[in-house]
C-alpha positions in Angstrom: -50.4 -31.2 60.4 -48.1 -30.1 58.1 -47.3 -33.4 55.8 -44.3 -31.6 53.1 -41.7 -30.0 52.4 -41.1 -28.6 48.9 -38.6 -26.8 46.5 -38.3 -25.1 43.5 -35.5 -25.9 41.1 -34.7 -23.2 39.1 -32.5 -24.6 36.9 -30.8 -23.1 33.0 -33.5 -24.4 30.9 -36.3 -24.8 33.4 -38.0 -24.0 36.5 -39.9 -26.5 38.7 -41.8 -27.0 41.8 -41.5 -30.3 43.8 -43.4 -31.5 46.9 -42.4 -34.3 49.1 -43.6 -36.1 52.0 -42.1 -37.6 55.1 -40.8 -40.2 53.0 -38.9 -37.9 50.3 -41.5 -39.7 47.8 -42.7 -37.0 45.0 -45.9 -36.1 45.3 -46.3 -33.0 42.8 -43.8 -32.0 40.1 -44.5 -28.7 37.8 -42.3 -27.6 35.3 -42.2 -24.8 33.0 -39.1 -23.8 30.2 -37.4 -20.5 29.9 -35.9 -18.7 27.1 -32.5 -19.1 26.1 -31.0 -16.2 24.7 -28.5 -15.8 22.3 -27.8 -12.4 21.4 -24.4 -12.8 20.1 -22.3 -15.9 19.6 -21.2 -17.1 22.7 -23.5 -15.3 24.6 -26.1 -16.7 26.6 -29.3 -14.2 28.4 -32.1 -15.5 30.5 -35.0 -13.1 31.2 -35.1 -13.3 34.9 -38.7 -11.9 35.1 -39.6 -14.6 33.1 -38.4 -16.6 35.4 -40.1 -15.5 38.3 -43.2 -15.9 36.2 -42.5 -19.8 35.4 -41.5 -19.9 39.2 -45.2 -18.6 40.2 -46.5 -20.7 37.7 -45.0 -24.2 38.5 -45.8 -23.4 42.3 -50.0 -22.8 41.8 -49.3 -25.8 39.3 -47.9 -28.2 41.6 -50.0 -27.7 44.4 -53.3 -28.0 42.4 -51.9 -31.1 41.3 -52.5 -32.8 44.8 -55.1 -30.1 46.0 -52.6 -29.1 48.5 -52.8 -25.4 50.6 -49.7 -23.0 51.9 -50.9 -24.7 55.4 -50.0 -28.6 54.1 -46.4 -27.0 53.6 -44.0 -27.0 56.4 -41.0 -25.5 54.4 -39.5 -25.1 51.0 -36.1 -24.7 50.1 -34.5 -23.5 46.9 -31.9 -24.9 44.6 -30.7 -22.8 41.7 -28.5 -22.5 38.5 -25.3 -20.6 40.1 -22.8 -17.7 38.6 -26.3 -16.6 36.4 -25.9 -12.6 37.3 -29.4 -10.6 37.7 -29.5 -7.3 39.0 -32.4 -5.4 39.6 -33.5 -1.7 41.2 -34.4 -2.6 44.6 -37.3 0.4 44.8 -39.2 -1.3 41.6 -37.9 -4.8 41.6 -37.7 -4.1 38.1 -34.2 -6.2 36.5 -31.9 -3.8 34.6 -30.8 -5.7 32.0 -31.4 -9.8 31.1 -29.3 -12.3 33.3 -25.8 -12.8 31.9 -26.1 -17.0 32.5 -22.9 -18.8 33.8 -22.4 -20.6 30.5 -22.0 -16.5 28.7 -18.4 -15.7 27.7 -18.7 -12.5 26.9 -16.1 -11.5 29.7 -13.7 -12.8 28.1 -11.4 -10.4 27.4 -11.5 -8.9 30.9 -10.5 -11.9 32.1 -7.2 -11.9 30.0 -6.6 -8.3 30.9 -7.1 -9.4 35.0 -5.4 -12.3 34.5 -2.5 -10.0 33.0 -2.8 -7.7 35.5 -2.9 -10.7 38.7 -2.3 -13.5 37.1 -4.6 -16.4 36.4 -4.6 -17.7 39.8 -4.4 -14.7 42.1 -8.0 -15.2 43.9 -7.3 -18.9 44.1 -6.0 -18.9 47.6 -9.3 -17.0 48.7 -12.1 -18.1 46.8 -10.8 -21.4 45.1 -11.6 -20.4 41.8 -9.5 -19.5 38.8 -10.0 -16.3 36.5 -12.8 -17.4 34.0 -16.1 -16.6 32.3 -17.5 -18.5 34.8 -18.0 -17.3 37.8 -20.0 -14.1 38.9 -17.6 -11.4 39.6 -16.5 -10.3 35.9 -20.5 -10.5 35.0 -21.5 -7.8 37.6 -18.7 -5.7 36.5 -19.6 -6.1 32.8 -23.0 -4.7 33.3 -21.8 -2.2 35.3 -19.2 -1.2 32.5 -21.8 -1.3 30.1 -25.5 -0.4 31.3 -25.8 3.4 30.9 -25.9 5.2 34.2 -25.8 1.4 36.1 -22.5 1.9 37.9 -23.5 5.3 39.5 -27.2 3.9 40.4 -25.4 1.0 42.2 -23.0 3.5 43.9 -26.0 5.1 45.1 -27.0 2.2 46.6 -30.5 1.6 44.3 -29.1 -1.8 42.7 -29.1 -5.2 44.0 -27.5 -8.4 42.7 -28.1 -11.7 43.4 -27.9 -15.4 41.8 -31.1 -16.6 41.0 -31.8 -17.6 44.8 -31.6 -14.2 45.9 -33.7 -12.6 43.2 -36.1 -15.5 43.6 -36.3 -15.4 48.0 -36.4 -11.4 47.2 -39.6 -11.2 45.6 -41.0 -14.4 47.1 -41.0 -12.0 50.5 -42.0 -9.0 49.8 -39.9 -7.6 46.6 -39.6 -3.4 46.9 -42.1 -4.2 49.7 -39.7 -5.5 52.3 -38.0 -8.6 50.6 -35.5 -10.0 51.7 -32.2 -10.0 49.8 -29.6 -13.0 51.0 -27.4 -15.6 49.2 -26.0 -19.2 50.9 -23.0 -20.0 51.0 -22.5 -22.3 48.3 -24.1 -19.5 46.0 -22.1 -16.8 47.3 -18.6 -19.4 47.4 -19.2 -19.0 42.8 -19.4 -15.5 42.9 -15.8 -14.8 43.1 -16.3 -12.4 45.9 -16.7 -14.6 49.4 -13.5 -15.3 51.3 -13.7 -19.0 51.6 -12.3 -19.1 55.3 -14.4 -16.4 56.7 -17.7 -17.2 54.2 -18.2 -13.5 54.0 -17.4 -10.6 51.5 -13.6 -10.2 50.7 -12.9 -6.0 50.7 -10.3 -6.6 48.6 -12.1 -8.6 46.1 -14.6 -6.1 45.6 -12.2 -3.6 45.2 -10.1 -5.8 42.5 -13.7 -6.6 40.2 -15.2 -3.1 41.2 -18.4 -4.3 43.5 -19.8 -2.1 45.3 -20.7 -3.5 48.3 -24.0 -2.2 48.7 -25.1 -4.5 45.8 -24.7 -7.8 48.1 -27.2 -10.0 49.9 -26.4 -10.9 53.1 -24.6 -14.5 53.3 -26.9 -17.1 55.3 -26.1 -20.5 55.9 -27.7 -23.1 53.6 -30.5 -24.0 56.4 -32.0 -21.6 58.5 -35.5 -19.7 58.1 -34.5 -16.8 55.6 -38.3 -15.4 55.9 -41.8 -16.1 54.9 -43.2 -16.2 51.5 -46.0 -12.7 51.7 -47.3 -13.8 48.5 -49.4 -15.8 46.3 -50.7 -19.8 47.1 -47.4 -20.5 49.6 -47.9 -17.4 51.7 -46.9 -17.9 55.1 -44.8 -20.7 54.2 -40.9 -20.2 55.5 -38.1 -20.5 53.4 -35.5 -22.4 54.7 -33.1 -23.8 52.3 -30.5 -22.3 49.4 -28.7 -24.6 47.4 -26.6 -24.0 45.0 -27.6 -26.7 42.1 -24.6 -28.9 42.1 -24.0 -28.8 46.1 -28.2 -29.5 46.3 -27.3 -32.8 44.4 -24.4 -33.6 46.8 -26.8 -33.5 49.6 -29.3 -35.1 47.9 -27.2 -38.0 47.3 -26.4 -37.1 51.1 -22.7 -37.3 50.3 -21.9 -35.9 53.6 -18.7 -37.8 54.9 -15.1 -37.1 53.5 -14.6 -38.7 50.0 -18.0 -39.3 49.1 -18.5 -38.2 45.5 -21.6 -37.5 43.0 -21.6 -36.5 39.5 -24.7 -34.6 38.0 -25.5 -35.2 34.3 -27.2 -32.2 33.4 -26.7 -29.0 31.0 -23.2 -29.4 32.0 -21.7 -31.8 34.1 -20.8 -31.5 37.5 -18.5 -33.5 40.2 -18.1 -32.9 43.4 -16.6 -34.5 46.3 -17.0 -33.9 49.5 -13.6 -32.8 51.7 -14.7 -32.0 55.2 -13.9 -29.3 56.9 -11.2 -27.4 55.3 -11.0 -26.2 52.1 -8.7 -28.4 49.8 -6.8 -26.0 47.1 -6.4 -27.9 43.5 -3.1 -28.5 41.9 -5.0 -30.2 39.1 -7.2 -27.3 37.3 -10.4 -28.2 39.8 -12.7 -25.5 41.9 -12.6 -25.5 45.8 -16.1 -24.6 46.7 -18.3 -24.8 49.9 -20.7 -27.7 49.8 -23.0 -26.8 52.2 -23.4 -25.3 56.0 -26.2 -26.5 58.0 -27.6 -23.8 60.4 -24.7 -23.1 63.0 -22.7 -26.1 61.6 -19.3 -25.9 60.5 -19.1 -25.1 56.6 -18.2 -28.3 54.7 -15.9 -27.4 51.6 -15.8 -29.6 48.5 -13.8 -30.2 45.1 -15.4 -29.5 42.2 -14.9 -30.7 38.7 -17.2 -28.4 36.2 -17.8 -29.4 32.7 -19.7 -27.1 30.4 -21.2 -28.7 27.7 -22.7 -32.2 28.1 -26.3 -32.9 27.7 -26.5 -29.4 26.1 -24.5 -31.3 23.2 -27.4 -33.6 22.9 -29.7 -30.5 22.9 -27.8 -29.1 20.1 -27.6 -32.3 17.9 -31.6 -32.5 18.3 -32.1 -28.4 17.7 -29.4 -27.3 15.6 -28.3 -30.6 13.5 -32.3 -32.5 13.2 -30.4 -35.4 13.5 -32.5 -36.8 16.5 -36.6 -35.1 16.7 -35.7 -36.0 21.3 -33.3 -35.9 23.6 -33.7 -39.6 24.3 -33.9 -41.1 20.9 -30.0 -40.8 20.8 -29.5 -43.9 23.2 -30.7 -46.3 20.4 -29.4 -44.2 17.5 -25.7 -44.8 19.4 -26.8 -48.1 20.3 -27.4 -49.1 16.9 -23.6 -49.0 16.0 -21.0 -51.4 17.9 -18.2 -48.4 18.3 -17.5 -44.8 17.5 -15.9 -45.5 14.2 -13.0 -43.2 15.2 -14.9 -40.3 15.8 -14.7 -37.6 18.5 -16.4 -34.4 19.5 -14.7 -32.3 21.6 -17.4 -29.7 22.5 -15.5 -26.6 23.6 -18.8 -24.5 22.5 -17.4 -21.6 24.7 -14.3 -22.5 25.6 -13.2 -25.5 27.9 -14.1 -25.8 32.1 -12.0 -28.0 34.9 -9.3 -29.2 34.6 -8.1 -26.7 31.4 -10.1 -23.5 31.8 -9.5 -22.3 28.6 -12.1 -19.8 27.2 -10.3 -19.6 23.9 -10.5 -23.6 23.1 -13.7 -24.4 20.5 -15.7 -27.5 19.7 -14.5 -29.6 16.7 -15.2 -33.2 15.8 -12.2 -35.3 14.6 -12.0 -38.5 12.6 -14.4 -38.5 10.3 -14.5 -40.8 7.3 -16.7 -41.7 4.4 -17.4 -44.5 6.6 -19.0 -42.2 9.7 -22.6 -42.3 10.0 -25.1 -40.2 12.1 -24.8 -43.3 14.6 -21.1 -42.8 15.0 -22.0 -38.9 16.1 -24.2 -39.8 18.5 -22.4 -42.3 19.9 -19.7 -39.9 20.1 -22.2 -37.0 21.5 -22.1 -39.6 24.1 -18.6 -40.8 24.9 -17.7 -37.0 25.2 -19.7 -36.7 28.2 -18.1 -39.9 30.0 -14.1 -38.6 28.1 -14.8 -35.4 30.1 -16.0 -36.8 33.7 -12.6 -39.1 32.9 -10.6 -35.9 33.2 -11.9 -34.6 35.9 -11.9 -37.6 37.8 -8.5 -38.3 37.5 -7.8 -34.5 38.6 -10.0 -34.7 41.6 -8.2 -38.3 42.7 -4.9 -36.7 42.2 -5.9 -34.0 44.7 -7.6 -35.7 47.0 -5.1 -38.7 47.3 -7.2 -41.6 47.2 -9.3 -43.2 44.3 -12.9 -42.3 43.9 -14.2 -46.1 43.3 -17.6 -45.5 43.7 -19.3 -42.7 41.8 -23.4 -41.9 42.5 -24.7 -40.1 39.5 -27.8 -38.2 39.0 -28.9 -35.7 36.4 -31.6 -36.2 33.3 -29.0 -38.2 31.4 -27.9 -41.3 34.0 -31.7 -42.9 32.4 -29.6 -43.2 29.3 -28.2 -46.7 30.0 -25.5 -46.7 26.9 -23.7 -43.6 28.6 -23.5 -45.0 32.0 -22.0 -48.6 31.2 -19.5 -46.8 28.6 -19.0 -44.1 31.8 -18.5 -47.1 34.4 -15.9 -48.7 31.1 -13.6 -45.3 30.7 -13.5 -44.6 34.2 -12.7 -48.3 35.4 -15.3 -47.7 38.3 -18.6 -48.4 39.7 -21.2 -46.2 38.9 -24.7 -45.8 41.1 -27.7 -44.7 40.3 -29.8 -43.6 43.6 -33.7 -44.5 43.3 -34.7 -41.0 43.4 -33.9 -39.1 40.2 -34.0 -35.4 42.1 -31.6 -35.8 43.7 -31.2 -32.2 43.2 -34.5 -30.7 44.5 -34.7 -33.0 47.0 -30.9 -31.7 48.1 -33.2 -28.3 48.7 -36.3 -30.3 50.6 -33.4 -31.7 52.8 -31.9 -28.5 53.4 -35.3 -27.0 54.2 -36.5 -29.8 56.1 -33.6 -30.1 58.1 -34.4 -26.1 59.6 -37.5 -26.9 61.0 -37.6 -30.2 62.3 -39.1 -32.2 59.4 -36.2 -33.9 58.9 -33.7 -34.9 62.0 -30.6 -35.2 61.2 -28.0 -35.8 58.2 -28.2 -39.7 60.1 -31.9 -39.5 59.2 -31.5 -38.5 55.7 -29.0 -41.2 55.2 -30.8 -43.7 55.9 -33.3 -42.7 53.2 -30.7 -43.1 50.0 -31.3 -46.1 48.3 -29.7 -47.0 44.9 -31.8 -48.2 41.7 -29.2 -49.4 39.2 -25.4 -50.3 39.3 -23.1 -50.2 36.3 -19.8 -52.1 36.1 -16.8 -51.9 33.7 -16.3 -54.6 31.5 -13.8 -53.1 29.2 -10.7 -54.5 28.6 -7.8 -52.0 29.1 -6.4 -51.7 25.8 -9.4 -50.8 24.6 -9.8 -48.4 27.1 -6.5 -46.6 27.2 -7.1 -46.3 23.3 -10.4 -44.6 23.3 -9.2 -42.4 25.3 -5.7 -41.5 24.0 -7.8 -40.5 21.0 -10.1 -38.1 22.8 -6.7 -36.2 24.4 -5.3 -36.1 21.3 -8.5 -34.6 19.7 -9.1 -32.6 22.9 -5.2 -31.0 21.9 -6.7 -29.6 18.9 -9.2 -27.9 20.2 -7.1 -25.8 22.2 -6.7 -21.6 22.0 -8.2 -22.2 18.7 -9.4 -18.2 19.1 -6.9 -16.4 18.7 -6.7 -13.6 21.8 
């Protein structure tokens, strides 16, 4: 009998393999880094066949952790960083040039020439999302503009592109040898291209960012069997879930009714709430995206506040400063001073996500003093992450109507207990911490599970959250409204600080 489900979490800095059993408990995790890139500033490359390698890797690695076989496996589902662009030759399954990752702002200047040409929100109405370096489109057009001969060999019809769920299901089932090349729709709803109503290719979006058609996977739902892996220590196994990372989370924190929220702590950070049916259009600066679609299900849409730099700041205060030697040491190194001592870090690396979307803001840190410590940076490191989720929040209960009093987290930094008390104390509101940490992966397990029977029903997977922590604010409001009038006011500064 088949005892598991599993997923792979391909996420910006890693790739991992996760099995579960009927209980969602973890029974094998593998995980392996990738490469970050950086071949110019404000760039940022993966090498996807790298990451198919880690992929492989973590797979054979996590099932010889528990001596499982393909036949223990009912399923596995896949969750993935989204926007990332990969494009690749469908007759060698060779990639044509390095992914351009969703964090890359190299596009830049086509987006103020579109954005001229359109204006910023043209493609709002259709695919929820604003002009940006963000999303997908403006990436596959880039290489396309740039890649000698690339434009005419996708013309022809040789060149695929996918997110990495489609390059990942596409050589998982065969590669040049019969693969199969598909997208879900939460994947294909941050490409820029899918019609939000219709959850297929908009014609006229293609034409406007110069996609040729040809190039596309087909759009699945976010359950369903997609194919079987031909390869390797899964073969046989089905695939049967795509997640898009941040709407994986969503379901793993099985946010399913209207006006249930989750915020992911990760890389970035990423809130999304849960709107039902319908696709809610932002007046506040926030991203209308599908959450997920199970099998013949009615789509359900989301809002979606995207922040770009979070725990990447801590990852660039360890790497680039030496200030901490890991990730977690910065909890008591903030801990170890009672306030900020007036300083702020506004960390508009490349440019500035939800609610602003301006690619032309920069990072700066404000406030400093002969008195400011190492301490006083970390601890602002940290209150930058909880400033940003404040903005967003405040967007997403401005378009949504109501309040969003309870907020389940998840994500590698909601273990860092400083952050989520001083979160719960900006906000005003309760923040939960679910007893499973991946939420993320297991978001994909659900999704997978839910195709074949291993799991029931969205009932059934509800009745399996259960919370580990609680954080409540205790911070008076003076104190609170001051904090953060700083931030905005530092946050000002930081604004179209390149000049276009």
């Amino acid at each position: 009998m088949q005892s598991y489900v599993a997923a792979i979490d391909q996420g910006t800095t890693s790739t991992r393999f996760l099995v579960f059993d009927s209980t969602s408990t973890i029974v094998a995790l593998a995980q392996r880094e990738h490469r970050q890139i950086y071949p110019q500033p404000g760039w940022v490359e993966h090498d996807p066949q790298e990451i198919w390698q880690r992929t492989q890797e973590v797979i054979a690695e996590g099932l010889q952790q528990k001596n499982l076989r393909a036949a223990d496996i009912a399923a596995v589902g896949i969750t993935n960083q989204r926007e990332t662009v990969v494009l690749w030759n469908r007759k060698t399954g060779k990639t044509v040039a390095n992914a351009i990752v969703w964090q890359d702002a190299r596009v830049g200047t086509e987006v103020e020439e579109s954005a001229r040409r359109y204006g910023q929100d043209h493609f709002r109405s259709r695919t929820g999302l604003p002009l940006s370096t963000y999303f997908s489109s403006l990436k596959i057009k880039w290489l396309l503009d740039h890649v000698s001969h690339l434009r005419e060999q996708a013309e022809g019809g040789d060149i695929l592109f996918g997110n990495l769920d489609s390059f990942l299901v596409w050589h998982l089932t065969g590669g040049r040898n019969g693969g199969v090349h598909v997208s879900d729709v939460t994947n294909a709803s941050r490409t820029q291209l899918m019609n939000l109503r219709t959850l297929s290719w908009d014609p006229e979006l293609l034409r406007a960012f110069q996609v040729p058609a040809s190039m596309l996977p087909r759009i699945c739902s976010s359950s369903e069997v997609y194919g079987v892996v031909t390869q390797g220590v899964l073969k046989g196994v089905p695939i049967t879930g795509i997640l898009g990372d941040q709407q994986a989370a969503l379901v793993g924190q099985t946010c399913f009714q209207p006006g249930e929220a989750k915020n992911t702590y990760g890389t970035g950070c990423f809130l999304l709430t849960n709107t039902g049916e319908r696709p809610v259009q932002s007046k506040r600066g926030l991203l209308t995206t599908v959450a997920y679609q199970f099998g013949t299900q009615p789509a359900r849409y989301a809002l979606e506040g995207s922040v770009a730099v979070t725990g990447a700041l801590v990852q660039w205060m360890r790497d680039n400063l030496g200030l901490i030697a890991a990730s977690p040491e910065i909890e008591a190194l903030a801990g170890s001073v009672e306030d900020n001592g007036g300083v702020y870090f506004v960390p508009a690396f490349s440019g500035l996500y939800a609610p602003h979307w301006n690619s032309n803001a920069r990072g700066l840190i404000m406030g400093l003093t002969r008195y400011a410590t190492k301490a006083h940076l970390a601890r602002a490191v940290l209150e930058a992450t909880a400033f940003q989720t404040r903005e967003v929040v405040e967007a997403m209960e401005h378009d949504c109507g109501f309040p969003l009093n309870i907020l389940r987290v998840d994500g590698g930094m909601v273990d860092n207990a400083l952050l989520m008390q001083f979160q719960a104390d900006i906000l005003n509101h309760t923040i939960v911490r679910p007893a499973s940490k991946e939420t993320t992966a297991l978001g994909a397990a659900y999704a997978a599970g839910l195709a074949v029977g291993f799991f029931r029903d969205t009932d059934d997977l509800r009745a399996r959250w259960q919370q580990s922590a609680t954080w409540q604010p205790r911070m008076n409001e003076n104190t609170r409204e001051t904090l953060y009038h700083y931030w905005q006011k530092a946050l000002k500064r930081s604004l179209d600080w390149v000049d276009e």
